[in-house]
C-alpha positions as CSV (number, residue, x, y, z in Angstrom):
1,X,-19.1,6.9,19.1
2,X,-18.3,3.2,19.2
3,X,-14.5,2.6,18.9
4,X,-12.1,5.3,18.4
5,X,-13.0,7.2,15.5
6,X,-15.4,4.9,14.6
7,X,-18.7,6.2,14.8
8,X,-22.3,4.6,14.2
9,X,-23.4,5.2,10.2
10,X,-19.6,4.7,9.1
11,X,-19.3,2.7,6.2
12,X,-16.9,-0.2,5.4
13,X,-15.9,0.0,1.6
14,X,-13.6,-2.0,-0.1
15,X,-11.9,-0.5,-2.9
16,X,-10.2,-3.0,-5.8
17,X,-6.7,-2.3,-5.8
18,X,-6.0,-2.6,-9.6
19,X,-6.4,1.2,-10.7
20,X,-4.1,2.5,-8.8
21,X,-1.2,-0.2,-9.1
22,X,1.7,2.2,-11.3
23,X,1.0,5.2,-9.5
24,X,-1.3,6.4,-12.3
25,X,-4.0,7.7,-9.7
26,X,-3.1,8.1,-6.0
27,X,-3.7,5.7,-3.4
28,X,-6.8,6.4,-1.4
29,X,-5.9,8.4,1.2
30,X,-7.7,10.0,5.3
31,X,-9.5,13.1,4.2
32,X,-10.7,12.3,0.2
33,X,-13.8,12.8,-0.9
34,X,-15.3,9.0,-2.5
35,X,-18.6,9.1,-4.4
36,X,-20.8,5.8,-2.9
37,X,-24.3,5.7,-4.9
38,X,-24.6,9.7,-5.2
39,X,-23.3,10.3,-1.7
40,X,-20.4,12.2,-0.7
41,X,-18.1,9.8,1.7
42,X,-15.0,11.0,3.3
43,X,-12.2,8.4,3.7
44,X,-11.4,8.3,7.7
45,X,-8.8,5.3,7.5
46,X,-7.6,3.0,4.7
47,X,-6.2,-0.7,5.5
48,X,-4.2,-1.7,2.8
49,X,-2.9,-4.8,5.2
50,X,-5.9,-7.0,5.1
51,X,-7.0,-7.7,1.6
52,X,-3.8,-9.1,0.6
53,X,-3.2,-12.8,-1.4
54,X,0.9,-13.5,-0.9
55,X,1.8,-10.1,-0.2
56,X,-0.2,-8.4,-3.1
57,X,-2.5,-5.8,-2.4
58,X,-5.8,-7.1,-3.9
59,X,-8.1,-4.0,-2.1
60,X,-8.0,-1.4,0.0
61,X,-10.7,-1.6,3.0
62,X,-11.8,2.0,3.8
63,X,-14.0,3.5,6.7
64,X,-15.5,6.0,5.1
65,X,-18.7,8.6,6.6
66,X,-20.8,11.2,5.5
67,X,-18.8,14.7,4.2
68,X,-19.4,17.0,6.8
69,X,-19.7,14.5,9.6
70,X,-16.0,14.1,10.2
């Protein structure tokens, strides 16, 4: 374990905002399942503070690890 809950092997992924302005898919959220080049990731934190230009939320930046690992 590093720092927390971060562990060595998490994964930093930054996630375009865009598709999920209007509520039409939910915000990505601690404990979803995300698909990174045919690997099963679960979401562990989402920062939706960083990426922003002016206030708007341009991406999300995610710590993601390996299903089963959490």
């Amino acid at each position: 374990e590093l720092v927390g809950d971060i562990q060595q092997g998490d994964r930093k992924v930054i996630m375009p905002a865009e598709p999920f302005a209007g509520g039409a898919v939910p915000t990505p959220a601690r404990g979803v399942i995300l698909m990174v080049r045919g690997q099963p990731l679960q979401i562990i934190a989402v920062d939706d503070s960083t990426r922003r230009i002016g206030g708007v939320l341009i991406a999300y930046e995610i710590v993601a690890r390996g299903h089963g690992a959490a």
